[in-house]
N, CA and C atoms as a LAMMPS dump frame, in Angstrom:
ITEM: TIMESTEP
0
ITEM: NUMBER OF ATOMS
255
ITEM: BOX BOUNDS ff ff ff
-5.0000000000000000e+02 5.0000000000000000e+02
-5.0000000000000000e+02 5.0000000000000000e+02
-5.0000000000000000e+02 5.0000000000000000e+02
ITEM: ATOMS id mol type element x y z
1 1 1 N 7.05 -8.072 2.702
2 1 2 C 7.051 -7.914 1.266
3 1 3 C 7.816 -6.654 0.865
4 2 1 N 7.44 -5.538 1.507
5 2 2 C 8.204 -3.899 1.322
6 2 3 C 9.395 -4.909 1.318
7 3 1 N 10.157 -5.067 2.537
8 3 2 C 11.812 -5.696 2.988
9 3 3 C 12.517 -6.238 1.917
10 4 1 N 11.328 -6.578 1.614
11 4 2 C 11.954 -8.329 0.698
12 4 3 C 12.477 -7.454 -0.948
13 5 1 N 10.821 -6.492 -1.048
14 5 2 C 11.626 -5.745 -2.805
15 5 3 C 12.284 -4.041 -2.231
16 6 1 N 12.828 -4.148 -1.166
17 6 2 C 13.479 -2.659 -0.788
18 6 3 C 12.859 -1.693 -0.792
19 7 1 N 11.541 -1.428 -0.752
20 7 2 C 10.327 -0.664 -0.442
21 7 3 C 10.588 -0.283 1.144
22 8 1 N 10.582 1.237 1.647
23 8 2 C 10.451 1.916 2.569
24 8 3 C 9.217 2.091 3.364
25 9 1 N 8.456 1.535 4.164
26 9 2 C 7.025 2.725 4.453
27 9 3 C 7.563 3.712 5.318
28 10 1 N 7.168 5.299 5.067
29 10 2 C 7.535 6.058 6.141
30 10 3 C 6.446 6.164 7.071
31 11 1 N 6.531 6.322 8.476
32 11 2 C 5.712 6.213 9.705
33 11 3 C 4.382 6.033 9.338
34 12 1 N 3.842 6.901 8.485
35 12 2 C 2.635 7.792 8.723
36 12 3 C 1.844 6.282 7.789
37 13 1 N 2.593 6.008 6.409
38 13 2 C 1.881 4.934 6.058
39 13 3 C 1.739 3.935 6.622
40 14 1 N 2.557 3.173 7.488
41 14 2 C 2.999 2.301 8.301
42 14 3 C 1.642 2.558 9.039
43 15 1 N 1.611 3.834 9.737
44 15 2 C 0.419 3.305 10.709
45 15 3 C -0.91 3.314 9.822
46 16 1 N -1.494 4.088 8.691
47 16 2 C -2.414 3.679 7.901
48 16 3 C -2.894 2.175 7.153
49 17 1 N -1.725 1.722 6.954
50 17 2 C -1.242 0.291 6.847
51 17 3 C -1.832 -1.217 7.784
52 18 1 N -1.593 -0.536 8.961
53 18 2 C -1.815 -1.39 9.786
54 18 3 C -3.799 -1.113 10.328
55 19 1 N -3.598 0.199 10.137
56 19 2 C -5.254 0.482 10.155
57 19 3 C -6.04 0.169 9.357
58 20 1 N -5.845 -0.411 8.104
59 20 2 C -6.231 -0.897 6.757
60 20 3 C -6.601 -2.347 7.257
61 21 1 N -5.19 -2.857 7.738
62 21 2 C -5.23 -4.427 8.012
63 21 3 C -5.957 -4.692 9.328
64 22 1 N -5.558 -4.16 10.204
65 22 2 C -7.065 -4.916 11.184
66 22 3 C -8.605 -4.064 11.012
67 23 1 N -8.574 -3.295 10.172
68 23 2 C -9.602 -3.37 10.114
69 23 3 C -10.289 -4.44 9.345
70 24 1 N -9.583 -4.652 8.052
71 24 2 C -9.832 -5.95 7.452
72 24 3 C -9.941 -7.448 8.379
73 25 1 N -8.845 -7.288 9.384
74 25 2 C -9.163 -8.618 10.044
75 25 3 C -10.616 -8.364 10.47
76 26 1 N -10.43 -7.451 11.47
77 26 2 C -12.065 -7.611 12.311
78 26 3 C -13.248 -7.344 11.511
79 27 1 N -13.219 -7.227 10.168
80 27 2 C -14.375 -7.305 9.429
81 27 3 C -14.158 -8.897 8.935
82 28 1 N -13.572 -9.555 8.94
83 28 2 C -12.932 -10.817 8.412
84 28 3 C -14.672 -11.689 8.241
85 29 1 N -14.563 -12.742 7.201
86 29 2 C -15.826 -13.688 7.045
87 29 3 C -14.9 -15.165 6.6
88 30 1 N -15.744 -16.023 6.688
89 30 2 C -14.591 -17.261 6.404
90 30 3 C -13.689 -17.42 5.582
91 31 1 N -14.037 -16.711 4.062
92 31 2 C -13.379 -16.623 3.45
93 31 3 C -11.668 -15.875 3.38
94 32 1 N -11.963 -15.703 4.522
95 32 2 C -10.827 -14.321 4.803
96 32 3 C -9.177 -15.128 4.305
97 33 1 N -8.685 -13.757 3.675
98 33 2 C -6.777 -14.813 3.644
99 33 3 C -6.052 -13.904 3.776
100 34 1 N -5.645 -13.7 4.871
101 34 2 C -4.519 -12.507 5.839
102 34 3 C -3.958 -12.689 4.104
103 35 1 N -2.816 -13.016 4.115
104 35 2 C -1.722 -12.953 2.894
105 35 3 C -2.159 -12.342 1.871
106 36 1 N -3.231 -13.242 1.023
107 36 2 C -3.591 -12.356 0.122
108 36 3 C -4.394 -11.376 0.24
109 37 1 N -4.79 -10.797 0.997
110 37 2 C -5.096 -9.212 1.655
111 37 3 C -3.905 -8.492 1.799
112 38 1 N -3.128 -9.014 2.414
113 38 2 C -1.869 -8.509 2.237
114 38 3 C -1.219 -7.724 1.296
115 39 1 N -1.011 -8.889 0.368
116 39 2 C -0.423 -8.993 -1.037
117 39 3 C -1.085 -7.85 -1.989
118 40 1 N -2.03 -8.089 -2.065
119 40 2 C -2.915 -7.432 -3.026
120 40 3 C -3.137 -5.658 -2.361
121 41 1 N -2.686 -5.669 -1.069
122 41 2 C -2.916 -4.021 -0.831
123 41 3 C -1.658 -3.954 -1.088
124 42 1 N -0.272 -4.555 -1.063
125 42 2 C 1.132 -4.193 -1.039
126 42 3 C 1.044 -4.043 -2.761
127 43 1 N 0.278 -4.762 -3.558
128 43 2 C 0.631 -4.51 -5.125
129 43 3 C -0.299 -2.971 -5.41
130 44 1 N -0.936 -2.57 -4.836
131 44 2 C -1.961 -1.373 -4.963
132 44 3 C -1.382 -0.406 -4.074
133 45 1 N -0.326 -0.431 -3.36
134 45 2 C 0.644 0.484 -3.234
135 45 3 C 1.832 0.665 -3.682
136 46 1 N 2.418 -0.148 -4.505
137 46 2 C 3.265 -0.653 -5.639
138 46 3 C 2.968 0.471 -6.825
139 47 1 N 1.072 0.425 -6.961
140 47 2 C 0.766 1.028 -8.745
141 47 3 C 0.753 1.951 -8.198
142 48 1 N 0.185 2.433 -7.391
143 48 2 C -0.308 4.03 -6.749
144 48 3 C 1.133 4.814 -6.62
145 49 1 N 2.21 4.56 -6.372
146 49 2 C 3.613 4.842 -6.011
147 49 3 C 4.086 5.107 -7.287
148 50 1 N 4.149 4.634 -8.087
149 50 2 C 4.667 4.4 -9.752
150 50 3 C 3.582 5.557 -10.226
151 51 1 N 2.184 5.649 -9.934
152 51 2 C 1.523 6.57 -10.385
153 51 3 C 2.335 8.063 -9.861
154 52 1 N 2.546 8.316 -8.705
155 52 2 C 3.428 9.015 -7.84
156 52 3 C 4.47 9.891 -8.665
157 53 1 N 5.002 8.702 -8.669
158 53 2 C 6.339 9.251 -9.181
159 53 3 C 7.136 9.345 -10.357
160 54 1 N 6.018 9.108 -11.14
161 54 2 C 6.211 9.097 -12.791
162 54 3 C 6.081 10.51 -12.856
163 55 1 N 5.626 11.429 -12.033
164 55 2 C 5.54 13.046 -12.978
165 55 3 C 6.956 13.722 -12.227
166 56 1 N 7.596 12.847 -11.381
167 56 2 C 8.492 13.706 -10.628
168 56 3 C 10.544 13.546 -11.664
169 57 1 N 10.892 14.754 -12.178
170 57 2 C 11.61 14.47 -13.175
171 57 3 C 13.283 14.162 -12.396
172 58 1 N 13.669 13.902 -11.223
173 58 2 C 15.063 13.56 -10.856
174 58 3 C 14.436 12.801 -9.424
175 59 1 N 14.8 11.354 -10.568
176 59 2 C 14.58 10.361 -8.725
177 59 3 C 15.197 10.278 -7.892
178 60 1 N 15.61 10.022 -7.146
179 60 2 C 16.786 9.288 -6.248
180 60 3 C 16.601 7.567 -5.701
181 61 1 N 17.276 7.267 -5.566
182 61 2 C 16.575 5.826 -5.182
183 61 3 C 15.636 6.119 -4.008
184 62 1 N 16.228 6.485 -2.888
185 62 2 C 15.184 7.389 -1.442
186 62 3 C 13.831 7.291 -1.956
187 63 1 N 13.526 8.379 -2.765
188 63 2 C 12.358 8.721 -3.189
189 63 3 C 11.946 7.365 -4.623
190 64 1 N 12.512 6.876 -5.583
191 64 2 C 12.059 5.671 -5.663
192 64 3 C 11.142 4.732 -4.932
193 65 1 N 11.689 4.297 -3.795
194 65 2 C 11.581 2.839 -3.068
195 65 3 C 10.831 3.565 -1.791
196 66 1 N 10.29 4.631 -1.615
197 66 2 C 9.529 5.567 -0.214
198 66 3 C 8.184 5.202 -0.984
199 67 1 N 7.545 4.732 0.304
200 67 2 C 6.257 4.297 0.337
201 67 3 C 5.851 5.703 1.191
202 68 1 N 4.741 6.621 0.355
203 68 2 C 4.448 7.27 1.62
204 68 3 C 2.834 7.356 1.73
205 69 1 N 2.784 7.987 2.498
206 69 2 C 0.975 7.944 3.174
207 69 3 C -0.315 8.583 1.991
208 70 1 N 0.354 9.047 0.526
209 70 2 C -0.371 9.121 -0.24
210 70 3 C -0.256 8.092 -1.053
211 71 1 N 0.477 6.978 -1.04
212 71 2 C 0.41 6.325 -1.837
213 71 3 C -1.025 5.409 -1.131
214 72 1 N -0.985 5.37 0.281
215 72 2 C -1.754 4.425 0.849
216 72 3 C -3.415 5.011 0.751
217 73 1 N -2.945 5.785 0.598
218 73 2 C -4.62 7.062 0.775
219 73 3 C -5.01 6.018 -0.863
220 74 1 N -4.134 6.364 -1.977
221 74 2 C -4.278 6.36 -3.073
222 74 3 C -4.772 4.812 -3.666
223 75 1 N -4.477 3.965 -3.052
224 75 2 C -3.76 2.697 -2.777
225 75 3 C -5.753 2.585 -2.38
226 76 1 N -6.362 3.105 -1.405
227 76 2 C -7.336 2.905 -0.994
228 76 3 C -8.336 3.352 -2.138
229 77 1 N -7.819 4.581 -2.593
230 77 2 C -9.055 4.996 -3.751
231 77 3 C -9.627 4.012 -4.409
232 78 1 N -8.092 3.597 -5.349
233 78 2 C -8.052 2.793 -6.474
234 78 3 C -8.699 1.312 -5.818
235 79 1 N -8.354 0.795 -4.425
236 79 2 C -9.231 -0.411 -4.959
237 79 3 C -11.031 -0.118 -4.308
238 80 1 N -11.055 0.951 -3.839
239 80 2 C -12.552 0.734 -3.341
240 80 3 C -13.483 0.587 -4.898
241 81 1 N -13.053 1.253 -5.49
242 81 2 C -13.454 0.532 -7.01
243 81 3 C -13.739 -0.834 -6.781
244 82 1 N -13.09 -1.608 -6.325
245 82 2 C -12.896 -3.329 -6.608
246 82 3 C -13.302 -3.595 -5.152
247 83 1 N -13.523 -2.424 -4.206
248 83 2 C -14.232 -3.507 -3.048
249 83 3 C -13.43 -4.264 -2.182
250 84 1 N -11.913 -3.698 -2.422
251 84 2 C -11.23 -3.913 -1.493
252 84 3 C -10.74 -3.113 -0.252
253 85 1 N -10.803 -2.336 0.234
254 85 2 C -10.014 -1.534 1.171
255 85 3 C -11.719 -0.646 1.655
């Protein structure tokens, strides 16, 4: 999904990322849907990123489209609200 809309993760989220997702698998119940688990943490690092980088006043695309490890921290805040992450 990052690939597909030119979204970067740098390392550090990448591996938080993946620690997010199996942990989700191995908590998994029937209901479980890899994808939209997926999806729905990739759009909650999407808002958290935009939250990011709205106070920062000269973008570059780089820093645009950089996913980084606060977005994922952030990404986690916002949905434990909703009981996701």
């Amino acid at each position: 999904m990052c690939v597909e809309s030119d979204y970067v993760l740098s390392k550090q989220a990448e591996i938080e990322v993946q620690k997010i997702l199996k942990e989700k698998y191995e908590g998994r119940d029937k209901n479980f849907a890899n994808a939209r688990e997926v999806r729905n943490l990739y759009e909650s690092l999407i808002i958290s990123q935009a939250d990011r980088i709205y106070k920062i006043k000269y973008l570059s695309k780089n820093s645009l489209m950089r996913l980084e490890k606060i977005n994922v921290d952030n990404a986690r805040n916002l949905k434990s609200k909703e009981a996701f992450i």
